[in-house]
C-alpha positions as CSV (number, residue, x, y, z in Angstrom):
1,X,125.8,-66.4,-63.2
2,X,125.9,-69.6,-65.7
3,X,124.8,-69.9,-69.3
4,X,121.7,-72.7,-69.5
5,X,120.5,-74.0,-72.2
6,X,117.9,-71.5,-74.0
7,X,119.5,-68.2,-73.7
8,X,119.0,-68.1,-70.0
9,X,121.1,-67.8,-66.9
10,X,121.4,-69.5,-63.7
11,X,122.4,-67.1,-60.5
12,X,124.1,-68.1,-57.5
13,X,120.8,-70.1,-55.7
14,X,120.2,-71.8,-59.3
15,X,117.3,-69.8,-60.2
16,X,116.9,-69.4,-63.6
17,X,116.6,-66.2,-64.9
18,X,115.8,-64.2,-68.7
19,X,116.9,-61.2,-69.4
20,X,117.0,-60.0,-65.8
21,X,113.8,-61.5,-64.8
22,X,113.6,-64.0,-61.9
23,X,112.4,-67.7,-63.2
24,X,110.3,-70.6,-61.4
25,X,113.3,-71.1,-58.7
26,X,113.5,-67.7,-57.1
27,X,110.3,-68.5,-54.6
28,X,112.7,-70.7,-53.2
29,X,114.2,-68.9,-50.1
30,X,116.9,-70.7,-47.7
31,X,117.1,-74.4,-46.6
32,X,113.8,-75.7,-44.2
33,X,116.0,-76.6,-40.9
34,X,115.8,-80.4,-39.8
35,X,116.1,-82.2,-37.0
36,X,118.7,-85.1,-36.7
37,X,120.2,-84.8,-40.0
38,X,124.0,-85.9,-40.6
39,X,125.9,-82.9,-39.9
40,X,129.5,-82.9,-41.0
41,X,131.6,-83.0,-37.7
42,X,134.4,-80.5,-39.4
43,X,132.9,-77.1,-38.1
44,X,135.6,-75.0,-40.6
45,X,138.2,-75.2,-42.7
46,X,138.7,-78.4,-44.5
47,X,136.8,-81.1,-44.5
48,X,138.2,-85.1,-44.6
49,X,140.8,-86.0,-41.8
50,X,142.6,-89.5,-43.3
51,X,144.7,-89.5,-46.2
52,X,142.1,-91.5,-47.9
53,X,139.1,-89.0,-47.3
54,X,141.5,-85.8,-48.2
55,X,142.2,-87.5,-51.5
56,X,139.1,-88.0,-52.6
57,X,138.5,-85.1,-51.9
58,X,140.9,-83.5,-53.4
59,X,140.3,-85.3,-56.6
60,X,136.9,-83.7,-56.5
61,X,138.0,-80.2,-56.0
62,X,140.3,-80.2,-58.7
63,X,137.4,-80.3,-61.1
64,X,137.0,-77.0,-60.7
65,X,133.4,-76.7,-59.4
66,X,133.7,-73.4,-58.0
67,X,131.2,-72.1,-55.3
68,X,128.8,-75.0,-56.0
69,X,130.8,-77.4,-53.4
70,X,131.3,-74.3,-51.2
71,X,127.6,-74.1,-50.9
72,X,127.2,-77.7,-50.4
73,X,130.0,-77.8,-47.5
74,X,127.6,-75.4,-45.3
75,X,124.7,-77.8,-46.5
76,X,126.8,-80.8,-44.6
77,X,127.9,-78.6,-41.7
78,X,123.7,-77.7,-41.5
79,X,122.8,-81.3,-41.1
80,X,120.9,-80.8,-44.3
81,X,121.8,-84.6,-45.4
82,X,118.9,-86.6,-43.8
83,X,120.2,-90.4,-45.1
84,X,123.3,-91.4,-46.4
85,X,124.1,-95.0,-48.1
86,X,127.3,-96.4,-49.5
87,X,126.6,-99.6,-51.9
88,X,128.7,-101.2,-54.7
89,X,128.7,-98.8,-57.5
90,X,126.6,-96.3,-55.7
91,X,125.8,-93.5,-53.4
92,X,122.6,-92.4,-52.3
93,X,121.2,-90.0,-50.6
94,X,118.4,-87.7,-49.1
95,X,118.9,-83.8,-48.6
96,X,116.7,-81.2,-47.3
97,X,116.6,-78.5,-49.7
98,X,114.0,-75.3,-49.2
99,X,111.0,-77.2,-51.0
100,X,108.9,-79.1,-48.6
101,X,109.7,-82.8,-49.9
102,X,113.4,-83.5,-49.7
103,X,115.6,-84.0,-52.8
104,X,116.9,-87.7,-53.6
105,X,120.7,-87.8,-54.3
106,X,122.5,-90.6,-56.2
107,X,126.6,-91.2,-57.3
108,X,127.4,-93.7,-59.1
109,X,131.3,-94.9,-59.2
110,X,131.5,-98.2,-61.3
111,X,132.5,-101.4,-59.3
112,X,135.0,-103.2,-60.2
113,X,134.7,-106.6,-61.7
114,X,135.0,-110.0,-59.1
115,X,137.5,-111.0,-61.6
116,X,139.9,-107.7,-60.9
117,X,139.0,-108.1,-56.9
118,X,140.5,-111.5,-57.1
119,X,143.5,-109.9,-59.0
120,X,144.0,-107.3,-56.0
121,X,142.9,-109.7,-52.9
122,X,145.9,-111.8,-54.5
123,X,148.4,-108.7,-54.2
124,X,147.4,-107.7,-51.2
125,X,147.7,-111.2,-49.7
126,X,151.4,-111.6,-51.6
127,X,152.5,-108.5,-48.6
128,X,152.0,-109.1,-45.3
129,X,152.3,-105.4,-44.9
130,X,148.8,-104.7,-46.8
131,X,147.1,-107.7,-44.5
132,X,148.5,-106.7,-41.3
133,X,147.3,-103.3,-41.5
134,X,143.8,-103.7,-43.4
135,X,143.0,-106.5,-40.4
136,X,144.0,-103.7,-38.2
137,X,141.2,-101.2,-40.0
138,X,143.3,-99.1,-41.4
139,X,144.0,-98.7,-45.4
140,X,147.9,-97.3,-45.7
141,X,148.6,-95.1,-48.3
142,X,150.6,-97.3,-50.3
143,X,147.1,-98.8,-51.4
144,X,146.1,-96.4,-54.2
145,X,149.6,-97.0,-55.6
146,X,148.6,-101.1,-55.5
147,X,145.3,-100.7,-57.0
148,X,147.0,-98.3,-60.1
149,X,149.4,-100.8,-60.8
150,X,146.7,-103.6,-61.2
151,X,144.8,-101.3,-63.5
152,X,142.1,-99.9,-61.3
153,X,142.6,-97.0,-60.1
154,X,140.9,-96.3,-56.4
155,X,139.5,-92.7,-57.2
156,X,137.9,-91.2,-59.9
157,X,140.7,-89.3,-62.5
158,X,137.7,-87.6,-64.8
159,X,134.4,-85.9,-63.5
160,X,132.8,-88.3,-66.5
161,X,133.7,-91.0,-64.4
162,X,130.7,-90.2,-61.8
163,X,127.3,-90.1,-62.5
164,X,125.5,-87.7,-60.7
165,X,121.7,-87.5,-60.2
166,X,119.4,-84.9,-58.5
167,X,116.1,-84.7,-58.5
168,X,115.9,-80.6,-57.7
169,X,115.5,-78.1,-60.0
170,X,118.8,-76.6,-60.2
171,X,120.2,-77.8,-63.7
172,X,123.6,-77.3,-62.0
173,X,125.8,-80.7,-61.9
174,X,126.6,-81.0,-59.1
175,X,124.5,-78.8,-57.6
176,X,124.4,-77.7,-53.8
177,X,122.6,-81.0,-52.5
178,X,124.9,-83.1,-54.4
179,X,127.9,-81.1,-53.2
180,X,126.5,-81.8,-49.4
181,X,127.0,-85.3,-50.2
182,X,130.3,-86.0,-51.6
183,X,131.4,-84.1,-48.4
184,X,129.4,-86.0,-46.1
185,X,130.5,-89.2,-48.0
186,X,134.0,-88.1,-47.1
187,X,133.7,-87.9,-43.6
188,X,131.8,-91.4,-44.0
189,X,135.4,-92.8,-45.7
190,X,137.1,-91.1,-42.2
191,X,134.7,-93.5,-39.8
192,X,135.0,-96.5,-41.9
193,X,137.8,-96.4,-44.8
194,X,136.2,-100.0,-46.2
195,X,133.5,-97.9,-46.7
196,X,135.4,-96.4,-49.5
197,X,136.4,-100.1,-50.8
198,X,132.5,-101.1,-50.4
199,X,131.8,-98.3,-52.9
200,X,134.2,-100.0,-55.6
201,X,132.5,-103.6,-54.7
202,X,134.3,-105.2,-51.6
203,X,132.4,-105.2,-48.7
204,X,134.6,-105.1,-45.0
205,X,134.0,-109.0,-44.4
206,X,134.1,-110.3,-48.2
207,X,137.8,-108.3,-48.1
208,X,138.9,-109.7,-44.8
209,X,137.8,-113.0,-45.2
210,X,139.4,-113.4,-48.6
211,X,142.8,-112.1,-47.3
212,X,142.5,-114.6,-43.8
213,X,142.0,-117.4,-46.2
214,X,145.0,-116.5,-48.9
215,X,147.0,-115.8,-46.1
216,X,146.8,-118.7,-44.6
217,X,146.9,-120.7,-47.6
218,X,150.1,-118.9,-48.9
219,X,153.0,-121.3,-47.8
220,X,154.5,-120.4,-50.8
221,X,155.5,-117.4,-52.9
222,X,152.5,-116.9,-55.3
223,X,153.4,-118.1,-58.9
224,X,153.6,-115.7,-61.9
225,X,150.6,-117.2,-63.6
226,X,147.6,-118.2,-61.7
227,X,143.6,-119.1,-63.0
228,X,140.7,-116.7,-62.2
229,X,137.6,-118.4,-60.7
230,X,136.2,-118.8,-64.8
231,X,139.3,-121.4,-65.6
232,X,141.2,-118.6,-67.7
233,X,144.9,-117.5,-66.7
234,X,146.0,-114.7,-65.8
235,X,150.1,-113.3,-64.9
236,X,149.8,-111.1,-61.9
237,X,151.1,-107.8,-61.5
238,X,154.5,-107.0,-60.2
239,X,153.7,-104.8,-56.7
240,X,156.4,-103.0,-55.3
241,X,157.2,-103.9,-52.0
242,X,156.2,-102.2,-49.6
243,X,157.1,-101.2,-45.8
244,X,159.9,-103.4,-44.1
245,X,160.3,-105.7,-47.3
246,X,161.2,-102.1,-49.8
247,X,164.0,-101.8,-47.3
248,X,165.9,-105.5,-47.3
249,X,164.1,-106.4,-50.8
250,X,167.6,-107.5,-52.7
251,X,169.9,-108.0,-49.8
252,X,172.0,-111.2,-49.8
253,X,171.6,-113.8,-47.1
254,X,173.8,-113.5,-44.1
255,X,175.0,-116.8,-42.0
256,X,173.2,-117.0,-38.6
257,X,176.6,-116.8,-36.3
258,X,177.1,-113.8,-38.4
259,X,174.3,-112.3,-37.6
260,X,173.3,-113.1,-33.9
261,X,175.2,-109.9,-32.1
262,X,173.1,-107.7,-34.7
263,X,169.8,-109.2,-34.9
264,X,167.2,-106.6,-33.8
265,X,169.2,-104.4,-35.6
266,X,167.8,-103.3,-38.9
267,X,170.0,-104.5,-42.1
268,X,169.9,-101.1,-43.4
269,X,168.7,-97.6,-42.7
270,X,164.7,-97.8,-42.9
271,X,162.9,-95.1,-45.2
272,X,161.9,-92.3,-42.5
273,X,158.1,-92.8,-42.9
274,X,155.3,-90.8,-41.0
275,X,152.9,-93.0,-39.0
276,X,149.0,-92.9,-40.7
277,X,147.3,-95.4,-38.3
278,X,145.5,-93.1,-36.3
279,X,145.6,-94.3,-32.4
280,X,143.2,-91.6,-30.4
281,X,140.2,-92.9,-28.6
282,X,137.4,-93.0,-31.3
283,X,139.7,-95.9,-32.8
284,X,137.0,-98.2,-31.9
285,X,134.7,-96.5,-33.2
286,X,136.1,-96.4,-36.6
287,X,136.6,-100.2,-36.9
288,X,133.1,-101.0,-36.0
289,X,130.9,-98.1,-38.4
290,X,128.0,-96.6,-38.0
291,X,125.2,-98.2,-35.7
292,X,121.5,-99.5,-37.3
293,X,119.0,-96.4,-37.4
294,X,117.2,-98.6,-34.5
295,X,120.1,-97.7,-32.0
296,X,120.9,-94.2,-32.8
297,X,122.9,-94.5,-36.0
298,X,125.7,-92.2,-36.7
299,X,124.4,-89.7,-34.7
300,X,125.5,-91.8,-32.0
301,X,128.4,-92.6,-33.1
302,X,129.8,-89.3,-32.6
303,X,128.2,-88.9,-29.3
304,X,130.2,-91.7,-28.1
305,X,133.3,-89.8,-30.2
306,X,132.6,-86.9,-28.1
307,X,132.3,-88.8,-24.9
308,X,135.9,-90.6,-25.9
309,X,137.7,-87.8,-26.6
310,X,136.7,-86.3,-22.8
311,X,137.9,-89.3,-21.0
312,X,140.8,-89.4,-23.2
313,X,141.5,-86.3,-22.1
């Protein structure tokens, strides 16, 4: 039970209640099943396989929402969600609930600016590492610690920082049918990671293309202080390196004749690092998304996930 404004409670299905009596919500029984809806793919436990996915979840959980996002887990795992979207700044959605006329979901996330894009895209380009392996699909974990240092952060720190909107009755934010959502929306970052770096205003080919382009443009270390697309200049931020360049960052050159019996040697010991790309059969799948609704959308990706991971095995 939860205070609400007016003296009343809500119980554990958000219907309101004074003084012991049931209010307007209690003719609602359990969820009206559907047919085709997203179901989560995670059948127990945890939800959100990449490091990406997990954190954002974890930054979720750690607001202390209690049973709320437990109930909206077994709305995801029902296939309650009936249409997910990912756009810059926002999240929408439709879920199922137990009225007749579905409930219409929306979380907002602000995007960043072009003007701080620019500022990352030039970061990221300035490491080979970070455009080797976002070319490759995959978003290493290094990347949240590149996006904090230019000043904007990839997840949310606050719960103030999301706006959440649901058109049921349940006064409860986030209730149930939101819940579903940022669980579904997780396992929607672990099919596509951009889809995460959509949300916060990049779109998959606006990111790639950028870094093709400043890649092959870069024959030169990047200068301290560059212009922004309005004419105003800017100094850029100093990244840590990153992957092979962390490790020989700082060591002095070594004459060639010197160095020919040892050359596929590494200078020095490399950091013991645990590989995140992930390699198993639906890798395909993850770099290309979700179908159009006209050719089975996701529900057929996982089909073909399903079908993968038996001829893999």
């Amino acid at each position: 039970m939860s205070p609400r404004a007016g003296g009343g409670t809500t119980d554990r299905d958000g219907a309101e209640r004074r003084d012991g009596v049931p209010g307007r919500f209690a003719d609602y029984g359990p969820p009206r099943k559907v047919e085709g809806g997203l179901r989560a793919r995670s059948t127990r436990g945890a939800i959100g396989r990449s490091w990406w996915s997990r954190r954002f979840l974890e930054v979720l959980e750690s607001f202390a929402l209690g049973t709320r996002l437990t109930r909206g887990r077994s709305y995801a795992r029902a296939g309650q969600v009936l249409r997910l979207d990912v756009a810059p700044g926002e999240v929408t959605a439709v879920v199922q609930g137990s009225r007749p006329r579905p409930y219409d979901v929306r979380i907002a996330l602000p995007a960043f600016p072009p003007a701080l894009w620019e500022r990352v895209e030039d970061d990221l380009a300035a490491q080979a590492f970070f455009s080797a392996r976002l070319l490759a699909g995959d978003l290493p974990a290094e990347l949240e610690e590149l996006f904090a240092a230019a000043g904007a952060p990839l997840f949310p720190a606050t719960i103030g920082e999301l706006s959440q909107r649901c058109n049921c009755p349940d006064a409860a934010v986030p209730c149930k049918h939101l819940a579903a959502t940022f669980y579904l929306l997780a396992e929607a970052f672990d099919a596509d990671p951009f889809q995460l770096l959509h949300w916060r205003g990049r779109s998959r080919d606006e990111l790639l293309d950028r870094l093709r382009v400043l890649r092959g443009t870069a024959a030169a270390p990047l200068p301290a202080v560059r212009s922004t697309s309005d004419g105003a200049a800017r100094t850029t931020v100093d990244v840590p390196p990153v992957g092979t360049a962390r490790a020989v960052t700082g060591l002095p050159p070594a004459p060639l004749a010197e160095a020919v019996d040892r050359f596929w040697s590494p200078p020095v010991p490399l950091p013991d690092r645990p590989p995140t790309l992930a390699t198993g059969p639906d890798l395909l799948l993850r770099q290309l998304g979700a179908p159009a609704p006209a050719i089975g959308g996701p529900g057929l990706v996982e089909r073909l996930r399903r079908a993968y991971r038996r001829l893999g095995d």
